[in-house]
TITORKOL-101516 format. One record per residue (C-alpha): x, y, z; residue number from 1. Coordinates in nm, 3 decimals. Layout:
rec px->X; py->Y; pz->Z; n->NUM .
...
This chain:
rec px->5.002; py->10.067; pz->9.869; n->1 .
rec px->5.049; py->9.833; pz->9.545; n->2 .
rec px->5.370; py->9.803; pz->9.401; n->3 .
rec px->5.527; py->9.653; pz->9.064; n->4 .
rec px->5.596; py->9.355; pz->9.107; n->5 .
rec px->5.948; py->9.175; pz->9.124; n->6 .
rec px->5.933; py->8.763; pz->9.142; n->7 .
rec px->6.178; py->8.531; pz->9.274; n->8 .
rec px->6.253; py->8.220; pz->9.143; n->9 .
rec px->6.161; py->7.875; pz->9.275; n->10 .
rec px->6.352; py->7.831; pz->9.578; n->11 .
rec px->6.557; py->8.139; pz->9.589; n->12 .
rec px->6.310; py->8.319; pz->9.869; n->13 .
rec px->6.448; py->8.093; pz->10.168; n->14 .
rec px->6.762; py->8.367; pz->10.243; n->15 .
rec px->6.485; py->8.660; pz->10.271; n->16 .
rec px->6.301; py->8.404; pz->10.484; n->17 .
rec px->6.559; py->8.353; pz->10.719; n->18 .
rec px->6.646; py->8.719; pz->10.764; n->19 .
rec px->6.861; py->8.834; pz->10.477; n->20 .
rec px->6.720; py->9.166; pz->10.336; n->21 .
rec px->6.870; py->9.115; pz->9.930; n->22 .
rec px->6.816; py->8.983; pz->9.652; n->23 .
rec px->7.081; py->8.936; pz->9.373; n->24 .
rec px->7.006; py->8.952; pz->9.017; n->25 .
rec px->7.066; py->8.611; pz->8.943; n->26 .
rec px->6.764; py->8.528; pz->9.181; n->27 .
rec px->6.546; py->8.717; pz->8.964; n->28 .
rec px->6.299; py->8.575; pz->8.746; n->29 .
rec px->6.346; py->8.777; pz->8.477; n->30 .
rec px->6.086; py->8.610; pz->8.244; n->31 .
rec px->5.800; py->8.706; pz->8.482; n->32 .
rec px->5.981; py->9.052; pz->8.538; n->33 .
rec px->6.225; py->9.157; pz->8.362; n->34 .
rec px->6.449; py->9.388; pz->8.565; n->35 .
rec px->6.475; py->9.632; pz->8.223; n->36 .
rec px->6.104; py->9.725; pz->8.335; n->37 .
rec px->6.217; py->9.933; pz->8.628; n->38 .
rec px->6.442; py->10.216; pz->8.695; n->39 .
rec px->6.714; py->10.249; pz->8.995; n->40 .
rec px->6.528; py->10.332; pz->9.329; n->41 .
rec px->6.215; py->10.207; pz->9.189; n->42 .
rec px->6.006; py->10.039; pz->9.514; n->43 .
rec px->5.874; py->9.736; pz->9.435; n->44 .
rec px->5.667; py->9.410; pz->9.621; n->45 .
rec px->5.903; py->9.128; pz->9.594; n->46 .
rec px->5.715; py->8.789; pz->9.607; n->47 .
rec px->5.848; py->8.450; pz->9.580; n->48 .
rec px->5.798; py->8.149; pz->9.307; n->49 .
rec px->5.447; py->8.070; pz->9.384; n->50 .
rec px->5.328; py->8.456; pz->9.423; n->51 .
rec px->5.343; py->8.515; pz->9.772; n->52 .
rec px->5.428; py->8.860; pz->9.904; n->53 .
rec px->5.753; py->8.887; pz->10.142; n->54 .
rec px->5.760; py->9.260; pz->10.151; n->55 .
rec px->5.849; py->9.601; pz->9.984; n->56 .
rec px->6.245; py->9.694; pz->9.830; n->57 .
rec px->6.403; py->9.893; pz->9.604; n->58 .
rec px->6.573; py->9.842; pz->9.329; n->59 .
rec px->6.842; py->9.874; pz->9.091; n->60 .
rec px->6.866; py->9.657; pz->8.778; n->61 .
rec px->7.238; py->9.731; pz->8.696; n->62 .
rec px->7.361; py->9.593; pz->9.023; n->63 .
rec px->7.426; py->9.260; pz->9.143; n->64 .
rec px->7.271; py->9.306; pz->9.464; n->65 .
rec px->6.972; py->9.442; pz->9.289; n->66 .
rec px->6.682; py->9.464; pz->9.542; n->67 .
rec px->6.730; py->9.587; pz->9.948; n->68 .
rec px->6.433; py->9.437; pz->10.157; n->69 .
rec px->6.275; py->9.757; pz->10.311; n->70 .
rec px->5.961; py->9.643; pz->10.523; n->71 .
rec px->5.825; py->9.246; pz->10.548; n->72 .
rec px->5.501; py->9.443; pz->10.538; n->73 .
rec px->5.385; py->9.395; pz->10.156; n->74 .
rec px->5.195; py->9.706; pz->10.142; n->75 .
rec px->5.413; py->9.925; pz->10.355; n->76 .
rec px->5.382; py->10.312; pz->10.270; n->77 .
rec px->5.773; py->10.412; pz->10.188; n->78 .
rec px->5.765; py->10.779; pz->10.316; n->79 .
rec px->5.800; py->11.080; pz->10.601; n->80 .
rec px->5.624; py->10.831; pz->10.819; n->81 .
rec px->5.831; py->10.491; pz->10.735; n->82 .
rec px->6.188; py->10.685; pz->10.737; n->83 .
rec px->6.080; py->10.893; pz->11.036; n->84 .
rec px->5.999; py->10.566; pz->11.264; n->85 .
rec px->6.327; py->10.428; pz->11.135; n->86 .
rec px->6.532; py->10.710; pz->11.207; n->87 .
rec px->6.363; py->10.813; pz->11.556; n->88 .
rec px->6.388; py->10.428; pz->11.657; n->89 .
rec px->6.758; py->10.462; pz->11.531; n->90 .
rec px->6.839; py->10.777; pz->11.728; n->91 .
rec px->6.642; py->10.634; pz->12.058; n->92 .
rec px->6.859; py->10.315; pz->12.054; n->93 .
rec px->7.223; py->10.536; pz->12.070; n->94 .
rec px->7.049; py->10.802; pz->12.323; n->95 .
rec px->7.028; py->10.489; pz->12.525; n->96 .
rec px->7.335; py->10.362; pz->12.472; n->97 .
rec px->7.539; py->10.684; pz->12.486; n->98 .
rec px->7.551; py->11.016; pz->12.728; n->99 .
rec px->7.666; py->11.253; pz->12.486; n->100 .
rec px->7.611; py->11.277; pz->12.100; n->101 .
rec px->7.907; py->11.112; pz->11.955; n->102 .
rec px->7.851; py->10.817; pz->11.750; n->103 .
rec px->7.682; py->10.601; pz->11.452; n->104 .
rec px->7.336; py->10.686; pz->11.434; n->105 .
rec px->7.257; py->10.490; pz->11.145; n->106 .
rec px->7.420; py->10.144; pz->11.046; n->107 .
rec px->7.267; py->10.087; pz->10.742; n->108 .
rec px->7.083; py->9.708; pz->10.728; n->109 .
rec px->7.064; py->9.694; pz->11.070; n->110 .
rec px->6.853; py->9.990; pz->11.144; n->111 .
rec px->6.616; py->9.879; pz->10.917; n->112 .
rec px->6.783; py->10.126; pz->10.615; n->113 .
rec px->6.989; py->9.994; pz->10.387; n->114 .
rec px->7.201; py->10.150; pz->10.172; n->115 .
rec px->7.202; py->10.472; pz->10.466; n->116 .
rec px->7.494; py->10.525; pz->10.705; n->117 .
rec px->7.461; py->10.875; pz->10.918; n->118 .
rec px->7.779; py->10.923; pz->11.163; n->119 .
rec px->7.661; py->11.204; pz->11.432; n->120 .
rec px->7.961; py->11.429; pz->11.548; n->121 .
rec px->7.736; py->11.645; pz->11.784; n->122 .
rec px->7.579; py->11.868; pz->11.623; n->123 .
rec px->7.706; py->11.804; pz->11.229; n->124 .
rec px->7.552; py->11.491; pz->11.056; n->125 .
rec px->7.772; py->11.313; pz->10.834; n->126 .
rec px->7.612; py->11.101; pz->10.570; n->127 .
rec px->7.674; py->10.815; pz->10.327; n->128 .
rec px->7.424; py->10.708; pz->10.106; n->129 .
rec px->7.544; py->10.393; pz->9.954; n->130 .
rec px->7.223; py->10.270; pz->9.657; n->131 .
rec px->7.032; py->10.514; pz->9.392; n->132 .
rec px->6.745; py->10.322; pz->9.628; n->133 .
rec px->6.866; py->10.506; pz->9.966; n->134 .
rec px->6.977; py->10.842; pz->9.703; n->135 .
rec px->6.571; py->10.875; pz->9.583; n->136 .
rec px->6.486; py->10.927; pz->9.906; n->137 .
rec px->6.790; py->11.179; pz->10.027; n->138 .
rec px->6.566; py->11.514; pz->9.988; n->139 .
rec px->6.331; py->11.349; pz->10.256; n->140 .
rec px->6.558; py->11.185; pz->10.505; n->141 .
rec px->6.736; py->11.543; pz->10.539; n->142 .
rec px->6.426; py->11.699; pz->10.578; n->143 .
rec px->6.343; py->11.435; pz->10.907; n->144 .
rec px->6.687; py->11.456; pz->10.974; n->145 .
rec px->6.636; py->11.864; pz->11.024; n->146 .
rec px->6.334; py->11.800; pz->11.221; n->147 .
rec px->6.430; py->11.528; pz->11.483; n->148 .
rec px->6.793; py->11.683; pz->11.556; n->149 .
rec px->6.783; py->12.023; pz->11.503; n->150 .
rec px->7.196; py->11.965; pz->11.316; n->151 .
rec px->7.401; py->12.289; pz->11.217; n->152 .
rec px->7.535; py->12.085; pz->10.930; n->153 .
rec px->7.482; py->11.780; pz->10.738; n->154 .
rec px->7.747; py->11.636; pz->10.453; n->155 .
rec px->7.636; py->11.429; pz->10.208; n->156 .
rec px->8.009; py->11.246; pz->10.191; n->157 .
rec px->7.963; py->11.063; pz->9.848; n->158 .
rec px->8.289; py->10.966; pz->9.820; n->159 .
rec px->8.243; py->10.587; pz->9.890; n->160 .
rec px->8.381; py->10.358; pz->9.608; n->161 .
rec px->8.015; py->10.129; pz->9.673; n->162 .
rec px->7.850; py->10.444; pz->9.491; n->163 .
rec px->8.014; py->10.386; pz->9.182; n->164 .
rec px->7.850; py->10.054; pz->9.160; n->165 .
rec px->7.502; py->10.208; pz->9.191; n->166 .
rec px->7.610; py->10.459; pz->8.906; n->167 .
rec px->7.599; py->10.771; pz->9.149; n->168 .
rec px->7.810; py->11.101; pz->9.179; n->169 .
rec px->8.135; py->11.093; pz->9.412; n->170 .
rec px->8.063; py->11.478; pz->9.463; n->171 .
rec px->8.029; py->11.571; pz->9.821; n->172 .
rec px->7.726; py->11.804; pz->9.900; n->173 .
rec px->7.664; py->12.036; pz->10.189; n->174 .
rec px->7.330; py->11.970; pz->10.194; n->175 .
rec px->7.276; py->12.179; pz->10.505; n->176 .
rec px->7.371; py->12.440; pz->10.676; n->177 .
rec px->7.767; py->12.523; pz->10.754; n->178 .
rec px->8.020; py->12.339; pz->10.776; n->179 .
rec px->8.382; py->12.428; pz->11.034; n->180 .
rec px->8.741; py->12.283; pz->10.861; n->181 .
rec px->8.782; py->12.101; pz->11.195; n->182 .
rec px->8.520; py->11.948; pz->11.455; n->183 .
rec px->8.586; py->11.863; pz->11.840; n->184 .
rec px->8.431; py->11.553; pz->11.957; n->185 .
rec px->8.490; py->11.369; pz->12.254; n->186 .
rec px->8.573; py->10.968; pz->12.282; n->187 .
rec px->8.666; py->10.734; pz->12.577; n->188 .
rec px->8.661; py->11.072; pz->12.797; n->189 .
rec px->8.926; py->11.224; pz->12.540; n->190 .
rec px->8.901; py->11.516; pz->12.334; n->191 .
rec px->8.995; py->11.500; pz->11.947; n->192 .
rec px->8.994; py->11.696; pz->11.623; n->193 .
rec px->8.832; py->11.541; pz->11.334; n->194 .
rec px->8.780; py->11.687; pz->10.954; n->195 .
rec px->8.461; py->11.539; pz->10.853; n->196 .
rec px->8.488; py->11.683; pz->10.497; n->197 .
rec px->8.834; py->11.537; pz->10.391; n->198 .
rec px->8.819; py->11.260; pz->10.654; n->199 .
rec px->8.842; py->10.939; pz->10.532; n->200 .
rec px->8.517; py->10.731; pz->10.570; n->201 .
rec px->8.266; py->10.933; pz->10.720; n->202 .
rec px->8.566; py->11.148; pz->10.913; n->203 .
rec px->8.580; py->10.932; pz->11.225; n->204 .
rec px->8.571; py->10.533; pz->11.355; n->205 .
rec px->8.352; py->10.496; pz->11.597; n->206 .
rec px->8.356; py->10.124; pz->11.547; n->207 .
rec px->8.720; py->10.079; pz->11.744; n->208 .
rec px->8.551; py->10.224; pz->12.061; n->209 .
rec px->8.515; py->9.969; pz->12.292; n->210 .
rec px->8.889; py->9.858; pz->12.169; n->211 .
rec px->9.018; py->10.158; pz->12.183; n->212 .
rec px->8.917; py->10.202; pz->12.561; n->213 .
rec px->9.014; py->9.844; pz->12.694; n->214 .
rec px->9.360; py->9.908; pz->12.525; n->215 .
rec px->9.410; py->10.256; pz->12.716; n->216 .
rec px->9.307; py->10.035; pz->13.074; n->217 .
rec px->9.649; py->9.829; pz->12.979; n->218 .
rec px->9.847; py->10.144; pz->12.847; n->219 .
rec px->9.991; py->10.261; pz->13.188; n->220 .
rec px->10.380; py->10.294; pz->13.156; n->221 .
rec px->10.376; py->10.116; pz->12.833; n->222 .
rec px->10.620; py->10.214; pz->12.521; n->223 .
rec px->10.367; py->10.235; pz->12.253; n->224 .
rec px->10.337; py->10.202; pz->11.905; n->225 .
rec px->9.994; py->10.285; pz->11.706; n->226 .
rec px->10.025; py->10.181; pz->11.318; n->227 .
rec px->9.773; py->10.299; pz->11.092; n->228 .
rec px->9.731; py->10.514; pz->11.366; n->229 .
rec px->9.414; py->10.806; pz->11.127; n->230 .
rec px->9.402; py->11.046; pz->11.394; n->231 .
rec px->9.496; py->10.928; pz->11.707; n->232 .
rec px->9.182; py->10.693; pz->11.796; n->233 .
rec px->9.455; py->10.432; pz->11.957; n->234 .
rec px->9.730; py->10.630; pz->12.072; n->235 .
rec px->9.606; py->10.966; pz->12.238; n->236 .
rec px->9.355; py->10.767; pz->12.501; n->237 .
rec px->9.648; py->10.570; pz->12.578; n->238 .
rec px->9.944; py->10.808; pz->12.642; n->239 .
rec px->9.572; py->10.991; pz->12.881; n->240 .
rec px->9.586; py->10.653; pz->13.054; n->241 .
rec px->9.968; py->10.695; pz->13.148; n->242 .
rec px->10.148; py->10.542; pz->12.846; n->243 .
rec px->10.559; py->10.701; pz->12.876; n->244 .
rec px->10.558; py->10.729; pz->12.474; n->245 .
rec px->10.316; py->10.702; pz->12.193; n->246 .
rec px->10.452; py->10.650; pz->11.834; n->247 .
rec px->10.173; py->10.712; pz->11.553; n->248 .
rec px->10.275; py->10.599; pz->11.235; n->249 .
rec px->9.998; py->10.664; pz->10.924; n->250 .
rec px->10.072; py->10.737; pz->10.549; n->251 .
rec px->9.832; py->11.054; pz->10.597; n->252 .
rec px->9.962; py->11.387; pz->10.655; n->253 .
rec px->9.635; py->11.559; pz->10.731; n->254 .
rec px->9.555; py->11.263; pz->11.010; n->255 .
rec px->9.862; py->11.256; pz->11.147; n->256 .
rec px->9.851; py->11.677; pz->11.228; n->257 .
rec px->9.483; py->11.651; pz->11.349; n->258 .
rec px->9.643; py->11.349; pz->11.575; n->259 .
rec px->9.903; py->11.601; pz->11.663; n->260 .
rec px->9.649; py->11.903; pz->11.744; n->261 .
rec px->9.410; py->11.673; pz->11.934; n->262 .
rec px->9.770; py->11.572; pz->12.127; n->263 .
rec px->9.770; py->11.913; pz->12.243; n->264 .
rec px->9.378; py->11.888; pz->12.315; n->265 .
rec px->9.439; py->11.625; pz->12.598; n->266 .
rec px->9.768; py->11.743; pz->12.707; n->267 .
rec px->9.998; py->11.435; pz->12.604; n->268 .
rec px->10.208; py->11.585; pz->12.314; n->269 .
rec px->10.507; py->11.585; pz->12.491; n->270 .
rec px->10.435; py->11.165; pz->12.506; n->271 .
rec px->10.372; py->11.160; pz->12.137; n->272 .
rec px->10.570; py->11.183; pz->11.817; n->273 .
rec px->10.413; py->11.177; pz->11.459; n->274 .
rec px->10.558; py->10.983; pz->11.182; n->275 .
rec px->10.421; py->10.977; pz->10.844; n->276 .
rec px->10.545; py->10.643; pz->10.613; n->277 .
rec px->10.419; py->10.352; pz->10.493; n->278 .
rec px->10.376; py->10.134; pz->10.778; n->279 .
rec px->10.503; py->9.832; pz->10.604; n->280 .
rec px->10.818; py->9.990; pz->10.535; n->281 .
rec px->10.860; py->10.118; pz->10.839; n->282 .
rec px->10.842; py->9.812; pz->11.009; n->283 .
rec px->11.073; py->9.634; pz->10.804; n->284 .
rec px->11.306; py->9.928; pz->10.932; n->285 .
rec px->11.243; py->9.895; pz->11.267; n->286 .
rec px->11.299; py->9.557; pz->11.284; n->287 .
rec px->11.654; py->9.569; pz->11.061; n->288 .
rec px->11.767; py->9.883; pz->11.314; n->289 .
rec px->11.650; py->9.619; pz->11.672; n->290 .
rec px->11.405; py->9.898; pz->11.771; n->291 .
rec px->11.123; py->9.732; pz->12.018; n->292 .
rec px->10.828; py->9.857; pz->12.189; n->293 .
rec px->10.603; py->9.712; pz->12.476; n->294 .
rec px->10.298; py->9.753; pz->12.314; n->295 .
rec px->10.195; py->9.720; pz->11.883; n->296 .
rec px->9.855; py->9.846; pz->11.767; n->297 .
rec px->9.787; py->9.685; pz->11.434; n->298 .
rec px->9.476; py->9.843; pz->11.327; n->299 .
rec px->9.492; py->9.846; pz->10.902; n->300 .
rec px->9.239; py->9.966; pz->10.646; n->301 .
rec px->9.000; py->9.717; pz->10.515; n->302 .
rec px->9.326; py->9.520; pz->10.314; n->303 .
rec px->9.040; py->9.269; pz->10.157; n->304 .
rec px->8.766; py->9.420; pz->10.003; n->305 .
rec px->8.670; py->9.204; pz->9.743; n->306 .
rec px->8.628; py->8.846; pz->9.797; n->307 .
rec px->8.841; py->8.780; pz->9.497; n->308 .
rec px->9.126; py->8.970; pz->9.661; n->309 .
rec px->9.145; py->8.745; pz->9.985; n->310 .
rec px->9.462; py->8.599; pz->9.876; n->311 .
rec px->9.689; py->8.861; pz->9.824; n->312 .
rec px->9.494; py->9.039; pz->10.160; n->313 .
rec px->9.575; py->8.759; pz->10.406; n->314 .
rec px->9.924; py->8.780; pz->10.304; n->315 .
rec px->9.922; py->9.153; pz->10.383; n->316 .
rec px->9.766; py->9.112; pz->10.691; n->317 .
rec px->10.017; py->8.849; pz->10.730; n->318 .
rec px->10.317; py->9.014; pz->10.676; n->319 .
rec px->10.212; py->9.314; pz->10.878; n->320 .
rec px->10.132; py->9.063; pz->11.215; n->321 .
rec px->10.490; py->8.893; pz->11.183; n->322 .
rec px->10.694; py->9.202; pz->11.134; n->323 .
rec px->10.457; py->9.345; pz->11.433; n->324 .
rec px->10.564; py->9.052; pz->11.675; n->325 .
rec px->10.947; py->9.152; pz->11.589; n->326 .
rec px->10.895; py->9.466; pz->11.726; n->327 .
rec px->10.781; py->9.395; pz->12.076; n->328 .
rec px->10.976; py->9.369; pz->12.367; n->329 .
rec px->10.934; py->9.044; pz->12.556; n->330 .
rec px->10.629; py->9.006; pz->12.787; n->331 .
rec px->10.481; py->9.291; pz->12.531; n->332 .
rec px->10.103; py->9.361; pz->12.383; n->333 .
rec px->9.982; py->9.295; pz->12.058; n->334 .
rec px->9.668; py->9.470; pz->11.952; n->335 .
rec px->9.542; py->9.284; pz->11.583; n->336 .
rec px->9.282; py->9.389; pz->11.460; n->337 .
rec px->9.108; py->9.406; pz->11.051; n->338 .
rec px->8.778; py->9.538; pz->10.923; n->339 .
rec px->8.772; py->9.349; pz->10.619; n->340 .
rec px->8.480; py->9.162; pz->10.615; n->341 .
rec px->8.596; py->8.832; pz->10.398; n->342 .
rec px->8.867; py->8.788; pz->10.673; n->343 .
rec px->8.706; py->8.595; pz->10.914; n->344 .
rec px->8.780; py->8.602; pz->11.245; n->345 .
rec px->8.923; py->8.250; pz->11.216; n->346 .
rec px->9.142; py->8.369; pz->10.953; n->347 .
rec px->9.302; py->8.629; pz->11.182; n->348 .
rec px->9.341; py->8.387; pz->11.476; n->349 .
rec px->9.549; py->8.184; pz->11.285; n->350 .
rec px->9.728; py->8.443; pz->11.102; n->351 .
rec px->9.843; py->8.542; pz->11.480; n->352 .
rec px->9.955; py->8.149; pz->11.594; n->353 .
rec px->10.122; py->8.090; pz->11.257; n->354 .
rec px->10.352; py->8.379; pz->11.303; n->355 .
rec px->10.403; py->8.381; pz->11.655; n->356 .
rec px->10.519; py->8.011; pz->11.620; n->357 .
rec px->10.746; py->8.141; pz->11.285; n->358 .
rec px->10.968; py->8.363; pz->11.472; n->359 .
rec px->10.905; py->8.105; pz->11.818; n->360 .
rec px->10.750; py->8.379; pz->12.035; n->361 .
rec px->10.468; py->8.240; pz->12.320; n->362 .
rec px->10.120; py->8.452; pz->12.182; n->363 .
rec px->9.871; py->8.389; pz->12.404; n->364 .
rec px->9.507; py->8.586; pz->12.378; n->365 .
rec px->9.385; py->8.800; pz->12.621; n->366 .
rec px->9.079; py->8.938; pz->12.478; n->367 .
rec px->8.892; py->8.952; pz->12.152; n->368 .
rec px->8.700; py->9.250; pz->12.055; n->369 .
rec px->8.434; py->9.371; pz->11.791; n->370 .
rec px->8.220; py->9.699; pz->11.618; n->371 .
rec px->8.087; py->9.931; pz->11.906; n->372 .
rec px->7.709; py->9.864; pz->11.974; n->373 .
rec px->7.662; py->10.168; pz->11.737; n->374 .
rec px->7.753; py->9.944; pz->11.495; n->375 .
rec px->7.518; py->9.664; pz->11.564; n->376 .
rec px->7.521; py->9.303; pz->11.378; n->377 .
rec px->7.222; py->9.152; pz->11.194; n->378 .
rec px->7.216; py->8.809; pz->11.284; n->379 .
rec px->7.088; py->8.724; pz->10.927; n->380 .
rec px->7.326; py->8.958; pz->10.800; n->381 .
rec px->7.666; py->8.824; pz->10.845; n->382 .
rec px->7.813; py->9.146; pz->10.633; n->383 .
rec px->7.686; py->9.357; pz->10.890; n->384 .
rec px->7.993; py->9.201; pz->11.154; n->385 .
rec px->8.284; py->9.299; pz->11.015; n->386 .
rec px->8.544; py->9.445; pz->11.272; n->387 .
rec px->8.693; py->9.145; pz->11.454; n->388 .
rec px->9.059; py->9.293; pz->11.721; n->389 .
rec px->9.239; py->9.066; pz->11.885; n->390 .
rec px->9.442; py->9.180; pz->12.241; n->391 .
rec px->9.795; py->8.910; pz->12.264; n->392 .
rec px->10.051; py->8.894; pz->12.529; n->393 .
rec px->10.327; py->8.798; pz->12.351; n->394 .
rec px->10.670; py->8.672; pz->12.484; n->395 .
rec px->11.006; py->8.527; pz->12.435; n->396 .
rec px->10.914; py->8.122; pz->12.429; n->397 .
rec px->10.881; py->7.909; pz->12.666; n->398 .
């Protein structure tokens, strides 16, 4: 296969060489092609300053990241056979990893397809297609998608802001098949109800998994209190595990009532109770009213997700830790965890001594956590690891 041809210039190839799969616009030379000269989701050979090949991307001129590396091969054929290889390679990797059909069968970069994140619940596919590259190619992928999985539904979400960016519709689209109001799926042994349609994200976060399940080990006869809680991911696999009382605090009325029905699902409702506020708020209240609990999951929404934001998001994420370690009884368990990418992992661990040290509580770490292995990292890809958690005993100093 030839391809147009995009060139890089002089020394802007060595990221792609060590790994990385983009190219930002700024890298371009523009003189020796213009990026006016191709259209979004046109594939093209990308070749460094002196005119050697380093593979085939896509493109999209009116975007800063404005090629996705697709193959190192620079005459790869981009079609059934490349995305079918991809996805069956994809779908092999979880089968191994996982018994039943529950998880993230498609993480974008590092399965080889950016711009493409496909969430399995069973047997309904939900999708996010992310770049007009990854949206050219939609009609195809469902049609591989129908073949290797046999699915009684796939959603095309849409409704991620990174679309926008790419100049693409926010519609959702049942692109196959039907689709039920409410799905059962089955996590850490426990049963929940998820809405994949009005969800947020792709409907479920398979990323908190391995969290999620090394929390519920500690859980027995615990008082605990799950903020941000969606629908239950945290709090229902604990009160399973023997928790005595499981407060779920989210701003979301629809989560919280699918927490509630997938409460009833695993038989722990009468452990549970459902409160919908803003969980800053609510923590300044329980602190002013002495309430305490033995154990605080802190697991926000991505509070940074622009780099020029990080400011105003570490102080979020630093308010919400310090008015988390006034809640806790003494000898109690802090799960910390963020998914924003520009806070580093660093940044959290000292978000967690300054404010244990603040209000002079002893914070020691137990265990750090990460993204499920359906969620694997690109070592040249340091986007690609973004979910960093953080287990703390914390307790009255010493």
């Amino acid at each position: 296969m030839s391809y147009p041809q995009l060139f890089l210039q002089k020394h802007e190839d060595k990221r792609l060489r060590q790994g990385h799969l983009w190219v930002f616009s700024n890298e371009v030379d523009t003189g020796r092609s213009p990026l006016s000269q191709f259209a979004p989701g046109d594939l093209v050979s990308v070749h460094d300053h002196a005119g050697k090949a380093l593979g085939v991307a896509y493109v999209n001129p009116n975007a800063l990241i404005c090629a996705r590396l697709l193959s190192r091969k620079p005459a790869a054929a981009i079609g059934e056979k490349f995305f079918t290889a991809r996805l069956s390679a994809a779908l092999e990797l979880r089968q191994r990893l996982f018994e039943q059909p529950y998880y993230r069968l498609v993480f974008a970069e590092s399965d080889g397809l950016p711009g493409l994140v496909i969430d399995r619940f069973g047997q309904v596919l939900s999708v996010q297609i992310t770049t007009a590259g990854m949206e050219k190619h939609k009609d195809l992928l469902i049609d591989i998608l129908l073949k290797l999985l046999n699915p009684t539904a796939i959603l095309l979400k849409n409704d991620t802001s990174q679309r926008q960016l790419e100049n693409l519709s926010l519609e959702p689209v049942l692109a196959y098949g039907d689709l039920a109001d409410t799905l059962e799926i089955i996590e850490n042994n426990c049963r929940f109800h998820i809405n994949v349609a009005d969800g947020q994200k792709t409907g479920w976060f398979y990323d908190h998994r391995l969290g999620r399940a090394q929390f519920a080990q500690w859980a027995q006869g615990l008082k605990v209190l799950d903020l941000f809680s969606y629908a239950g991911g945290w709090g229902i696999p604990a009160a399973v595990a023997g928790a005595v009382e499981v407060t779920c605090v989210d701003s979301s009325e629809s989560a919280l009532a699918l927490a509630g029905q997938s409460a009833v699902l695993n038989g722990v409702q009468d452990k549970m109770q459902f409160i919908k506020a803003d969980v800053f708020e609510f923590l300044k209240q329980q602190v002013e009213q002495n309430q305490r609990y033995d154990a605080v999951v802190l697991d926000p929404p991505a509070l940074i997700k622009r780099k020029k934001d990080f400011k105003a998001g570490y102080e979020a994420y630093r308010r919400l830790n310090h008015l988390a370690l006034q809640v806790l009884n003494n000898q109690g368990l802090l799960v910390s965890a963020s998914c924003s990418h520009h806070l580093s992992r660093d940044n959290l661990h000292e978000i967690l001594r300054s404010s244990a040290r603040h209000i002079d509580r002893h914070l020691v770490i137990l265990a750090t956590g990460g993204q499920g292995p359906d969620h694997p990292i690109h070592p040249a890809l340091p986007e690609s690891e973004y979910l960093k958690t953080y287990f703390c005993a914390v307790s009255s100093r010493f």
